[in-house]
One Martini backbone bead per residue (centre of mass of N, CA, C, O) as a GRO file, in nm:
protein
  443
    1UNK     BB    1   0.097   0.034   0.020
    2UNK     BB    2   0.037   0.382  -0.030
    3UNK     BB    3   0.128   0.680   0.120
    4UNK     BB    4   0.076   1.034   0.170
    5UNK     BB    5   0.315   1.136   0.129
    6UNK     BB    6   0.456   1.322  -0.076
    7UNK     BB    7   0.692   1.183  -0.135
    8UNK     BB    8   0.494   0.940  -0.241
    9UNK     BB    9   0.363   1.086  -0.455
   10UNK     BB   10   0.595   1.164  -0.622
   11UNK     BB   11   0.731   0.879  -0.668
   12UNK     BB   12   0.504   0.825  -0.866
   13UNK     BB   13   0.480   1.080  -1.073
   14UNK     BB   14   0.726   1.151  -1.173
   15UNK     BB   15   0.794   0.908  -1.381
   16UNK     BB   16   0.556   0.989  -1.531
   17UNK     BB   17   0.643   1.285  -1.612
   18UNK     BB   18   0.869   1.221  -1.753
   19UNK     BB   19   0.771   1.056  -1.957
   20UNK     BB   20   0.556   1.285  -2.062
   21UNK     BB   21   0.815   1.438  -2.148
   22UNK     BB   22   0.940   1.272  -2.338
   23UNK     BB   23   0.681   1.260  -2.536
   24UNK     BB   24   0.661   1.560  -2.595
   25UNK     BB   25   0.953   1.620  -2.731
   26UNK     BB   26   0.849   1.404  -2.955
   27UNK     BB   27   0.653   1.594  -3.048
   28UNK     BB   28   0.827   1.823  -3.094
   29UNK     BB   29   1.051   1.680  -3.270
   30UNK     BB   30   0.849   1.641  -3.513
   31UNK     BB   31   0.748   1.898  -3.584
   32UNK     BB   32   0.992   2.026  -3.627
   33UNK     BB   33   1.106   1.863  -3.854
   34UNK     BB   34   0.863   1.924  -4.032
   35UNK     BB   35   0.812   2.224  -4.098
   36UNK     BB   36   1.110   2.188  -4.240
   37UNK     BB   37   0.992   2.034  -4.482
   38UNK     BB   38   0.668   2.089  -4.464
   39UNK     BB   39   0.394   2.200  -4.415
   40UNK     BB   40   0.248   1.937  -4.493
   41UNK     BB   41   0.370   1.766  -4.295
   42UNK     BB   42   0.270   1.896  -4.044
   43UNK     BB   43  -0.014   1.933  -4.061
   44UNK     BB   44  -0.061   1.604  -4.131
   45UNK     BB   45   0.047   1.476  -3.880
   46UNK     BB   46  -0.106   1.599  -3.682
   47UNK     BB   47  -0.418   1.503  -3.806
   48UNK     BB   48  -0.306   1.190  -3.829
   49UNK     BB   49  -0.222   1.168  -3.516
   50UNK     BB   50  -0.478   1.218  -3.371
   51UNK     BB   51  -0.597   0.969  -3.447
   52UNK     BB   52  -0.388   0.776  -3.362
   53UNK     BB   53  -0.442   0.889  -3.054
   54UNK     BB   54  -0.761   0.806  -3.033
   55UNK     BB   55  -0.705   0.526  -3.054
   56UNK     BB   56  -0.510   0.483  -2.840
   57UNK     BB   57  -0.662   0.618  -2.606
   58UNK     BB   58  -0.853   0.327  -2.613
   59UNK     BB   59  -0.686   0.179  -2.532
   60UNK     BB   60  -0.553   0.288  -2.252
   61UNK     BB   61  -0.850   0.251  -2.116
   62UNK     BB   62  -0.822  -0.039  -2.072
   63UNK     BB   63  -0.583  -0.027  -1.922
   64UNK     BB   64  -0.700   0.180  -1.665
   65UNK     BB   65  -0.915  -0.097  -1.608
   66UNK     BB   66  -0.660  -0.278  -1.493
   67UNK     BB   67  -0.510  -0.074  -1.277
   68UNK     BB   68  -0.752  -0.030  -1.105
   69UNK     BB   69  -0.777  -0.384  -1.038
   70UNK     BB   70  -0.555  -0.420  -0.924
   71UNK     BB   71  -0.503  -0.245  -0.717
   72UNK     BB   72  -0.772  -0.334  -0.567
   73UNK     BB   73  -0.667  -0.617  -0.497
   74UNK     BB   74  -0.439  -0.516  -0.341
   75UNK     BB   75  -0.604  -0.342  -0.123
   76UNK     BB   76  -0.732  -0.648  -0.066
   77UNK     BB   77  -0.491  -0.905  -0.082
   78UNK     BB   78  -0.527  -1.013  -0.387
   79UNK     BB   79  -0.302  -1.198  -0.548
   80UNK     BB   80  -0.406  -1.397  -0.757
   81UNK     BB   81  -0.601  -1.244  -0.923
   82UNK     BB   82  -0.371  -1.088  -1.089
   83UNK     BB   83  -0.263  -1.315  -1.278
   84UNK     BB   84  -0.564  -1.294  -1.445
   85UNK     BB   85  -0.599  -1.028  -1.515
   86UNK     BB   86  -0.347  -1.016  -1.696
   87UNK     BB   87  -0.381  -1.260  -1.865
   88UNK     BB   88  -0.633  -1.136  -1.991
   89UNK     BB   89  -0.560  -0.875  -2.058
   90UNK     BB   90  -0.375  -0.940  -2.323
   91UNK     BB   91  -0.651  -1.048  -2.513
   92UNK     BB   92  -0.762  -0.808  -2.493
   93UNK     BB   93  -0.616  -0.619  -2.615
   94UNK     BB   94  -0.589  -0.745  -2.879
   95UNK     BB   95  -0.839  -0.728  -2.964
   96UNK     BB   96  -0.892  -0.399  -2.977
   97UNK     BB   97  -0.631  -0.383  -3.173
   98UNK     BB   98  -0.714  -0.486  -3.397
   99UNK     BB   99  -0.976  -0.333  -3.435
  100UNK     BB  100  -0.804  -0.093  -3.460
  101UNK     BB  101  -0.661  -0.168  -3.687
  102UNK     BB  102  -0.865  -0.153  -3.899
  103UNK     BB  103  -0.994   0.154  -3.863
  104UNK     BB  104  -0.705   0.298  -3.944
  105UNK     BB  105  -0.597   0.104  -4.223
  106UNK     BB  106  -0.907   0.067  -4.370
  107UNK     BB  107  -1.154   0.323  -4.290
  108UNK     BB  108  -1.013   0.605  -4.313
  109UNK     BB  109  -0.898   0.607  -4.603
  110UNK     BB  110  -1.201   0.645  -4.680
  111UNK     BB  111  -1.265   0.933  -4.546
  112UNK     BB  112  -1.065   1.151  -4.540
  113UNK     BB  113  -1.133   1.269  -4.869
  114UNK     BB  114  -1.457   1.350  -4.766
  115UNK     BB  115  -1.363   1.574  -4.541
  116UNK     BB  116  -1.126   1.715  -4.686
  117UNK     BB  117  -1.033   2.022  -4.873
  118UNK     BB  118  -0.742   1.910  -4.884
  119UNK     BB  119  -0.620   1.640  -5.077
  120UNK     BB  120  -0.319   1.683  -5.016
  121UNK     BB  121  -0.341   1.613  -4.735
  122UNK     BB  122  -0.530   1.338  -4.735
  123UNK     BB  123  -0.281   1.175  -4.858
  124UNK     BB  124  -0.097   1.197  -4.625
  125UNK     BB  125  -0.229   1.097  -4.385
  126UNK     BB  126  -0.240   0.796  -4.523
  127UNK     BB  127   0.054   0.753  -4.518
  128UNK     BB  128   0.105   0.769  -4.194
  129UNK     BB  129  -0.109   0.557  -4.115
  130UNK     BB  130  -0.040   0.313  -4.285
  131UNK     BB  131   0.223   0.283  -4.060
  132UNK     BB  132   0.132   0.394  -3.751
  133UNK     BB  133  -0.069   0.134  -3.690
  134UNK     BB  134   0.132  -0.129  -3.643
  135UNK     BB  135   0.183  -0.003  -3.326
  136UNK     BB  136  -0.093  -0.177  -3.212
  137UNK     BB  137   0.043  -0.433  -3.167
  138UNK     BB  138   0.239  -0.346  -2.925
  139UNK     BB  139   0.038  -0.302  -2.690
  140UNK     BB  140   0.002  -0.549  -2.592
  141UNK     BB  141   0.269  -0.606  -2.440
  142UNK     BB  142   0.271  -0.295  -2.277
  143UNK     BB  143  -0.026  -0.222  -2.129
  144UNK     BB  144  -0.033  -0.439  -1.919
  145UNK     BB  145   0.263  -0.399  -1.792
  146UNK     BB  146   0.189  -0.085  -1.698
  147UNK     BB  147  -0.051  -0.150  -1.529
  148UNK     BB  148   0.069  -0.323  -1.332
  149UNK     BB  149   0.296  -0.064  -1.263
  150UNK     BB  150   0.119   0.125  -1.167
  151UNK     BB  151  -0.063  -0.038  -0.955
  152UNK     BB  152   0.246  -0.070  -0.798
  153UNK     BB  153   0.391   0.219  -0.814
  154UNK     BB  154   0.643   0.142  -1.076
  155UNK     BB  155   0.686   0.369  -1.246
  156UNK     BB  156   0.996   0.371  -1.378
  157UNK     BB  157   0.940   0.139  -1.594
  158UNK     BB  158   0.792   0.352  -1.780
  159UNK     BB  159   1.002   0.562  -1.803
  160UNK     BB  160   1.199   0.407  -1.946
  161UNK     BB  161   1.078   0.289  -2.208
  162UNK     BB  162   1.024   0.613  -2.284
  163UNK     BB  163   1.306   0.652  -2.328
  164UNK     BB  164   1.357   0.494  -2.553
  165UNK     BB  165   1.133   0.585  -2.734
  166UNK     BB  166   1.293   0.870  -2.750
  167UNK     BB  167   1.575   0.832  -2.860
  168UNK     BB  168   1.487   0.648  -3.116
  169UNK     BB  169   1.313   0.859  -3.229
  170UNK     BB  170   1.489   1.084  -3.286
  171UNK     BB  171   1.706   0.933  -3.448
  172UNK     BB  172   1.516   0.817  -3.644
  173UNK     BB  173   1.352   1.104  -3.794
  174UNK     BB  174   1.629   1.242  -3.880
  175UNK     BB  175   1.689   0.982  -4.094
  176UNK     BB  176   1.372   0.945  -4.234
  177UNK     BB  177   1.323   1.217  -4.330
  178UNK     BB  178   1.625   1.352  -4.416
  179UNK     BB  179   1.830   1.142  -4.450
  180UNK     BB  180   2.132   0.942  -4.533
  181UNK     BB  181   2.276   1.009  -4.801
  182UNK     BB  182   2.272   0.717  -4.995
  183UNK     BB  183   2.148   0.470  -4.800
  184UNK     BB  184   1.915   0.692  -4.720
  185UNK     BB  185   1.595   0.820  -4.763
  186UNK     BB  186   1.369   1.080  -4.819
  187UNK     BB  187   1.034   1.037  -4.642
  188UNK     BB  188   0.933   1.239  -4.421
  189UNK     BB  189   0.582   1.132  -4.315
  190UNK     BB  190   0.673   0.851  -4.306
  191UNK     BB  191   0.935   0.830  -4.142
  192UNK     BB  192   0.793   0.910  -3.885
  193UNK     BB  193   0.618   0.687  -3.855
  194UNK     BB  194   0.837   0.482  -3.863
  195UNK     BB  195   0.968   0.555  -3.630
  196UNK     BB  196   0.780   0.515  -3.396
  197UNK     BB  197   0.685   0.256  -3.421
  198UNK     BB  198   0.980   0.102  -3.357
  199UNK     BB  199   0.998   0.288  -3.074
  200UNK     BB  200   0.777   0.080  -2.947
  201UNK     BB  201   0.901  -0.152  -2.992
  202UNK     BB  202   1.147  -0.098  -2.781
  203UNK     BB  203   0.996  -0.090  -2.576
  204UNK     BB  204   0.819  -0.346  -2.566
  205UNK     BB  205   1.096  -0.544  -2.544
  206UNK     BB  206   1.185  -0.365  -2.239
  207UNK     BB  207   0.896  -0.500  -2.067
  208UNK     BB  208   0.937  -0.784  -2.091
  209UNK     BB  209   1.202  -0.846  -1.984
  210UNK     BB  210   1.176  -0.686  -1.709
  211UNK     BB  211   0.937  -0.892  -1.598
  212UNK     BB  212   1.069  -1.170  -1.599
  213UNK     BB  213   1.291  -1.033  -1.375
  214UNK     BB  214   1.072  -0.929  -1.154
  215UNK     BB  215   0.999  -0.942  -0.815
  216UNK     BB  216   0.705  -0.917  -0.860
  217UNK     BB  217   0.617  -1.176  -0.998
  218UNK     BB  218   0.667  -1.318  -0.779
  219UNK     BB  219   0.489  -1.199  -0.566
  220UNK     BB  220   0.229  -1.241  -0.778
  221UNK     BB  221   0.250  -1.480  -0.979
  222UNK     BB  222   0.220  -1.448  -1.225
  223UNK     BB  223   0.304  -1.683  -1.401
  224UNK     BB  224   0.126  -1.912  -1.255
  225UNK     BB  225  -0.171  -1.744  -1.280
  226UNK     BB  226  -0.172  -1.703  -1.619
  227UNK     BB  227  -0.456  -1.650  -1.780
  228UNK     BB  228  -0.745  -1.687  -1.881
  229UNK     BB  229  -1.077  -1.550  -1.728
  230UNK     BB  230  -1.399  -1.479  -1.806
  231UNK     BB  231  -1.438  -1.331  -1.528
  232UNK     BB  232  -1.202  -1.113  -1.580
  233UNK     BB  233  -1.282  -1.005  -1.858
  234UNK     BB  234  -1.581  -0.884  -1.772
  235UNK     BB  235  -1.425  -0.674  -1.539
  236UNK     BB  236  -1.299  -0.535  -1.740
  237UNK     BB  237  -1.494  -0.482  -1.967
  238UNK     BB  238  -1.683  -0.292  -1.670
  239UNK     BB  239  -1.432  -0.104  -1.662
  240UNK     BB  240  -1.262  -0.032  -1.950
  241UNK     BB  241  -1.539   0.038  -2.168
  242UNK     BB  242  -1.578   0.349  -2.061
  243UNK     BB  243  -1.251   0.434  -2.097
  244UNK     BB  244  -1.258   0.411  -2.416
  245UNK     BB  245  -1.486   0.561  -2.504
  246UNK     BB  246  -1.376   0.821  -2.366
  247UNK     BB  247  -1.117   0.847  -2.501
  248UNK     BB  248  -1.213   0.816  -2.798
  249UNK     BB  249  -1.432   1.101  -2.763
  250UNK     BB  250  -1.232   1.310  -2.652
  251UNK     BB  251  -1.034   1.297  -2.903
  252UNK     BB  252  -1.234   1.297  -3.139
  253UNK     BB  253  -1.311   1.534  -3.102
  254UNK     BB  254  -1.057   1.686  -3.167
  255UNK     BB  255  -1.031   1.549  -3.458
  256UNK     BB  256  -1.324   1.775  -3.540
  257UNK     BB  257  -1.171   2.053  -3.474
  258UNK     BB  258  -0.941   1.989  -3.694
  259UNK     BB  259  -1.149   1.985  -3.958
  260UNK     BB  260  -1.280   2.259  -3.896
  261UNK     BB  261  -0.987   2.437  -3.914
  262UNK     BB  262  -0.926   2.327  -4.230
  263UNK     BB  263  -1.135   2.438  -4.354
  264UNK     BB  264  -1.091   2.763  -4.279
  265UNK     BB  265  -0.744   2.698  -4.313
  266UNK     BB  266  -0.412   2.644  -4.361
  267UNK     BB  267  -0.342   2.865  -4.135
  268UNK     BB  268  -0.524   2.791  -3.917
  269UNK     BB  269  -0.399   2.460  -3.923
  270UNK     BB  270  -0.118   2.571  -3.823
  271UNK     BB  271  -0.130   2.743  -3.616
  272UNK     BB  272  -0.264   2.509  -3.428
  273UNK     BB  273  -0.034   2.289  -3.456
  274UNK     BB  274   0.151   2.494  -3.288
  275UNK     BB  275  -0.053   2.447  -3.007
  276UNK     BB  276  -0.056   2.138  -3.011
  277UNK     BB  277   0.281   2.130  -3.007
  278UNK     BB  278   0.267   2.245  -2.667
  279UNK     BB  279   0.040   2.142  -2.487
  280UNK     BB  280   0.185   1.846  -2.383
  281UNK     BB  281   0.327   2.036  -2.160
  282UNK     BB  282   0.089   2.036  -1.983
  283UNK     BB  283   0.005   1.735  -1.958
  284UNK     BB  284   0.235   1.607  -1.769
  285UNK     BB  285   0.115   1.652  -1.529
  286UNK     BB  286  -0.135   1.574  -1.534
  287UNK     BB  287  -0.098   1.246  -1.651
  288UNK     BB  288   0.058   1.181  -1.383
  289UNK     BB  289  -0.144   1.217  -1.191
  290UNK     BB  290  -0.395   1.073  -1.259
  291UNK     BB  291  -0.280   0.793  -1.236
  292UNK     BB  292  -0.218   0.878  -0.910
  293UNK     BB  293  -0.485   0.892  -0.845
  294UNK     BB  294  -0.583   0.606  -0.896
  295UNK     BB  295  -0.447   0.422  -0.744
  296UNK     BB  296  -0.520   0.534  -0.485
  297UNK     BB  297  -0.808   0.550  -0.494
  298UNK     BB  298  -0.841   0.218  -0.540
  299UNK     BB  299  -0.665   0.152  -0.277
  300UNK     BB  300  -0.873   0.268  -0.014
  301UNK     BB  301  -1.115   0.152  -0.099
  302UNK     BB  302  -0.990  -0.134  -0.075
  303UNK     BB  303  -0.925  -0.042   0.245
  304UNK     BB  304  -1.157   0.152   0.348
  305UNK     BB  305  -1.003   0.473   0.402
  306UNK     BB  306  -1.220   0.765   0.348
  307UNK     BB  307  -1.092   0.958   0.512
  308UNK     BB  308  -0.838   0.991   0.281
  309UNK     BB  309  -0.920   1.089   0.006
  310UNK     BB  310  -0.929   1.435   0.056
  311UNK     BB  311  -0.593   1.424   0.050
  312UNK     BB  312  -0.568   1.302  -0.205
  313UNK     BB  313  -0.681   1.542  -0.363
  314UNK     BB  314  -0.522   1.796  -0.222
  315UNK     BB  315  -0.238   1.703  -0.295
  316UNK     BB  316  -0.258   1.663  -0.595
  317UNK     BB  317  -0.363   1.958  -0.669
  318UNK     BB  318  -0.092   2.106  -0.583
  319UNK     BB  319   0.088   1.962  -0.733
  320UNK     BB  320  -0.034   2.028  -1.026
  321UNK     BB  321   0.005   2.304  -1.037
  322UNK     BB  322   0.279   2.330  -1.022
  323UNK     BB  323   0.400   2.185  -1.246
  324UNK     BB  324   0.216   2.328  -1.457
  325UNK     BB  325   0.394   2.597  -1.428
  326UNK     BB  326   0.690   2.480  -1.476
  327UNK     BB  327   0.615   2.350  -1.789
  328UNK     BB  328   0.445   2.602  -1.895
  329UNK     BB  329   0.525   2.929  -1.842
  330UNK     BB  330   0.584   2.998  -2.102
  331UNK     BB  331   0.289   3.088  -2.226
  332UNK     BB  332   0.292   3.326  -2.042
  333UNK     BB  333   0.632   3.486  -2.078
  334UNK     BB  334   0.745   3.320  -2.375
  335UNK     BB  335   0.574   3.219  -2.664
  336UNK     BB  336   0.744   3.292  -2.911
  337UNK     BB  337   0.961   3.103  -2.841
  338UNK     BB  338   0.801   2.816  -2.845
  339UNK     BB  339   0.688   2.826  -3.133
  340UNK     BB  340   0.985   2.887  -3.277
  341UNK     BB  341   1.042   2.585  -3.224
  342UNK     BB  342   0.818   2.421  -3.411
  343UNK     BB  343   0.797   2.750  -3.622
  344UNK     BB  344   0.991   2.986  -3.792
  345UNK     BB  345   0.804   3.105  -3.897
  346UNK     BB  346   0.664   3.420  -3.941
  347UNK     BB  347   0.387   3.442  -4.032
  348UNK     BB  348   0.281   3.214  -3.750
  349UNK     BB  349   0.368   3.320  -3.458
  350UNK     BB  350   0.225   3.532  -3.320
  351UNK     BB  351  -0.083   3.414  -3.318
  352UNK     BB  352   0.006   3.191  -3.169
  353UNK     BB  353   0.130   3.343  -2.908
  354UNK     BB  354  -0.165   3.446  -2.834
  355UNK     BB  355  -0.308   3.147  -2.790
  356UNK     BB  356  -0.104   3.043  -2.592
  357UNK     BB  357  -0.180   3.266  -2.359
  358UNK     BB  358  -0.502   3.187  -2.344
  359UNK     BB  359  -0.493   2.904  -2.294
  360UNK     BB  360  -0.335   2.851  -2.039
  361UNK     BB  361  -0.521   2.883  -1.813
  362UNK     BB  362  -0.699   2.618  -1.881
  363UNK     BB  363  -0.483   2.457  -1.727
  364UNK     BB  364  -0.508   2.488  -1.459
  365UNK     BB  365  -0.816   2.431  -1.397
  366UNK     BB  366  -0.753   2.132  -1.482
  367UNK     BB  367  -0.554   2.057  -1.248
  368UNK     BB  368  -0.843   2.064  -1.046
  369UNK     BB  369  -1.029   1.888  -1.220
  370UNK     BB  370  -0.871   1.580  -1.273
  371UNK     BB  371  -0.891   1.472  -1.012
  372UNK     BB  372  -1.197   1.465  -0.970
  373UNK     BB  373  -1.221   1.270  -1.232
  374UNK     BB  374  -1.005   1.041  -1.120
  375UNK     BB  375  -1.193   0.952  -0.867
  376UNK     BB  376  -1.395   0.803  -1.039
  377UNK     BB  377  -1.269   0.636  -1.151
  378UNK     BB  378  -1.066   0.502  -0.937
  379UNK     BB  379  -1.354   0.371  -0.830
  380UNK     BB  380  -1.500   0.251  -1.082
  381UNK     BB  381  -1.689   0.485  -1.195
  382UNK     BB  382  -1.711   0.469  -1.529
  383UNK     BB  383  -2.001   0.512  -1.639
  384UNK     BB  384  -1.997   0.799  -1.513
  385UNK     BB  385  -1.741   0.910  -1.675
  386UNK     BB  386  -1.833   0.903  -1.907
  387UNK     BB  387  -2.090   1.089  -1.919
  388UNK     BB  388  -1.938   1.319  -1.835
  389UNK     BB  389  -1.800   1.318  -2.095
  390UNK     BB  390  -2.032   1.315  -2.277
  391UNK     BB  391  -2.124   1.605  -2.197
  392UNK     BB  392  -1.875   1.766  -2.246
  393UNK     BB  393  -1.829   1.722  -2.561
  394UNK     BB  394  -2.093   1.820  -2.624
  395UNK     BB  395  -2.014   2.110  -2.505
  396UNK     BB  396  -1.781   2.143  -2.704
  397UNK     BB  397  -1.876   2.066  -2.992
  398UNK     BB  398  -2.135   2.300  -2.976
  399UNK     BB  399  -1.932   2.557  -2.969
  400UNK     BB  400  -1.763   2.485  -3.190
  401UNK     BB  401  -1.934   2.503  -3.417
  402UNK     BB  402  -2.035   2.804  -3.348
  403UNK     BB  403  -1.714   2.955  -3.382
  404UNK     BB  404  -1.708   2.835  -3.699
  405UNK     BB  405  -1.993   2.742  -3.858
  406UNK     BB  406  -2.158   3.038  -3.775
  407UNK     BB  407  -2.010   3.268  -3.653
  408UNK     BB  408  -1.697   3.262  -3.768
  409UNK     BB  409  -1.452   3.317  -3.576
  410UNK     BB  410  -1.182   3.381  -3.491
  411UNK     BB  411  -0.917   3.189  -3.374
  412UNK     BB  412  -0.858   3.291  -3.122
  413UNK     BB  413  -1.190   3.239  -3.031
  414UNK     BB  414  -1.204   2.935  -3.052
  415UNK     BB  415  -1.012   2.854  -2.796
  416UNK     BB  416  -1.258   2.874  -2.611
  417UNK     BB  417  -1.332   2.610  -2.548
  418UNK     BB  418  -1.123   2.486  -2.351
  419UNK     BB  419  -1.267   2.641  -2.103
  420UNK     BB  420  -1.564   2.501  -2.176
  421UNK     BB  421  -1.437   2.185  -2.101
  422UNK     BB  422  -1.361   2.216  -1.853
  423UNK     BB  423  -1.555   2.307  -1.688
  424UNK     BB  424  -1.764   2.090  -1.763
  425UNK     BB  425  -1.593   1.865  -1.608
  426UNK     BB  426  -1.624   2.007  -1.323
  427UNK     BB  427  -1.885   2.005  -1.278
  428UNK     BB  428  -2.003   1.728  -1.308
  429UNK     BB  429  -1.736   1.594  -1.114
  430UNK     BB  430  -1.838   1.730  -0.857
  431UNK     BB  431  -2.184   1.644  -0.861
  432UNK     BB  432  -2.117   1.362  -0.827
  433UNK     BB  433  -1.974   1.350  -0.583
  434UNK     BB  434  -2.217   1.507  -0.402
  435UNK     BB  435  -2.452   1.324  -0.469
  436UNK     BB  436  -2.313   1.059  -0.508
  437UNK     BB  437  -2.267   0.722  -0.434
  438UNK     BB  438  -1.902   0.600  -0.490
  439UNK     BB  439  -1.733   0.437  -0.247
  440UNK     BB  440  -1.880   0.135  -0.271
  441UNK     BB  441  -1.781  -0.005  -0.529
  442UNK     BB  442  -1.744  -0.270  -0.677
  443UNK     BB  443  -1.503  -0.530  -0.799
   0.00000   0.00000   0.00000
């Protein structure tokens, strides 16, 4: 069991947020080289990668509720169930890898040229994601993995994972993006898929390893019970199916906020992207939270310690707010150098600048707000966290629709959604823990 102490909330937190601080640095590296390379393929890998990142996040959300199960079977002392619900884990995850990569490589290249304004944009997506798809196949491998160790707290095995495909996506993209001499050529926006898909696979090779020789394994027997168990699918898939669609649906409406930004011009659709790969450095440390949030809540609950939880909300909320400050501040404070980090063209700068210093604010809100949604999940209510994200989603997207598609507002008042869908899921996530009794949730 962890512990309240800060000290331990951060020993939790810090390897998630290096892990996505070093996933940020590859999404600003891949930005940064794409840009150099051409507008055309920053713009396409931009909304192509998003499409890819909601495939993936909808695998996370089934992972999330695997480590939420194991979590409390642990704050249970149940330790024999843990190897049971690993070993369906990972069959469970390749079901829907492969479903989704269905969907990634042969139904999104025919939906594409429907919905896209510039048909040479939509032929580079399809380029992209024709490669990155085949990334969905590692994540069998890597995300039950991910789940045990963040479920037992020994986040630092995701940190290092991540470091490995950091180190090897980046030196691999400016080799396959820009070409090597005579040996290599250059690929452009396939390379850049072509890299990281890779730098994935050296990723979960790193952790099928790592598991092997585990002190934890032989802890928890993993791999003595092993199995498929019918009974931990189905547990499975009512805790972890209303977080794949959630997480699913959240980036869903996000990667259709950037098709009607596209719609409205090549100019629009570049600002855009280029707020959008400096934004992944405010989610470090959200995301290495939110993590730390399910883990706690899930353990406390399962030993019934229910006067802990308000202490848990409240020193993770702080300490989120401050990080995310930390990480953030130049949106706040030199906007146009980090603009310039991504994308030298001076004709984008300026815009992307203002848009970027107005919605920093909308990053606190979030940093309080999500404390407070991921104690729903921890808690096991994820039917509930569903519903709350598709309130949110609802009013994000129908107010993006009319700040592009009717009020017609400049870009710069566009992104004033982000405030909207904030605030929203604050709003309903605050009433259902007010509201309703959620503590007591068996799992």
């Amino acid at each position: 069991m962890l512990d309240l102490k800060y000290k331990t909330i951060l020993s939790v937190a810090i390897p998630l947020m290096v892990s996505s601080f070093i996933q940020s640095i590859v999404l600003i590296t891949d930005a940064a080289f794409l840009s150099r390379y051409s507008t055309l393929a920053f713009d396409a890998c931009g909304n192509a990668g998003l499409i890819y990142v909601t495939i993936f996040i909808a695998l996370a959300g089934m992972s999330d509720g695997i480590q939420i199960l194991i979590a409390r079977r642990i704050g249970q002392d149940k330790q024999d169930a843990i190897g049971r619900i690993f070993g369906t884990s990972v069959s469970t995850i390749a079901l829907f890898a492969s479903i989704l990569f269905v969907l990634s490589y042969y139904i999104m290249p025919q939906l594409l040229p429907l919905y896209s304004k510039h048909q040479d944009l939509a032929q580079a997506q399809i380029s992209f994601l024709s490669i990155r798809s085949y990334a969905l196949f590692f994540t069998i491998g890597s995300l039950p993995i991910q789940a045990f160790f963040l479920a037992t707290g020994k986040t630092w095995v995701v940190l290092v994972s991540s470091i490995i495909i950091a180190v090897s996506n980046i030196l691999m993209d400016y080799v396959f993006i820009f070409g090597l001499g005579t040996s290599i050529k250059s690929m452009g926006i396939e390379g850049a898929a072509l890299a990281s898909t890779l730098a994935e696979g050296l990723g979960m090779i790193f952790l099928i390893i790592y598991l092997i020789f585990a002190k934890e394994r032989k802890d928890y027997k993993l791999f003595h019970h092993f199995s498929f168990q019918l009974k931990s699918f189905i547990e499975i898939l009512k805790v972890g199916t209303p977080l794949l669609l959630q997480g699913f649906m959240a980036f869903m409406v996000w990667t259709i906020f950037f098709t009607w930004i596209e719609q409205m011009g090549k100019d629009e659709l570049t600002i855009s992207q280029n707020i959008r790969a400096i934004y992944f450095l405010a989610f470090v440390p959200i995301l290495g939270f939110a993590a730390t949030t399910k883990t706690y809540i899930s353990q406390y609950i399962g030993r019934k310690d229910f006067d802990a939880l308000k202490t848990i909300q409240k020193r993770i909320q702080l300490l989120t707010v401050i990080f995310v400050l930390v990480f953030f501040h130049g949106a706040f404070l030199y906007p146009k150098q980090m603009v310039s980090w991504i994308n030298p063209n001076e004709h984008y700068i300026n815009k992307s600048s203002e848009i970027l210093r107005y919605v920093a604010g909308s990053f606190i809100v979030f940093s309080l707000i999500s404390v407070k949604f991921q104690t729903v999940n921890g808690s096991g209510n994820t039917v509930a966290s569903f519903f709350i994200e598709l309130l949110s989603v609802s009013v994000y997207i129908t107010f993006s629709y009319c700040f592009i598609k009717v009020w017609k507002t400049d870009i710069f008042w566009v992104w004033s959604v982000e405030y909207i869908y904030f605030g929203s899921l604050g709003i309903f996530s605050i009433a259902y823990l007010k509201l309703f009794k959620w503590k007591n949730k068996k799992l």
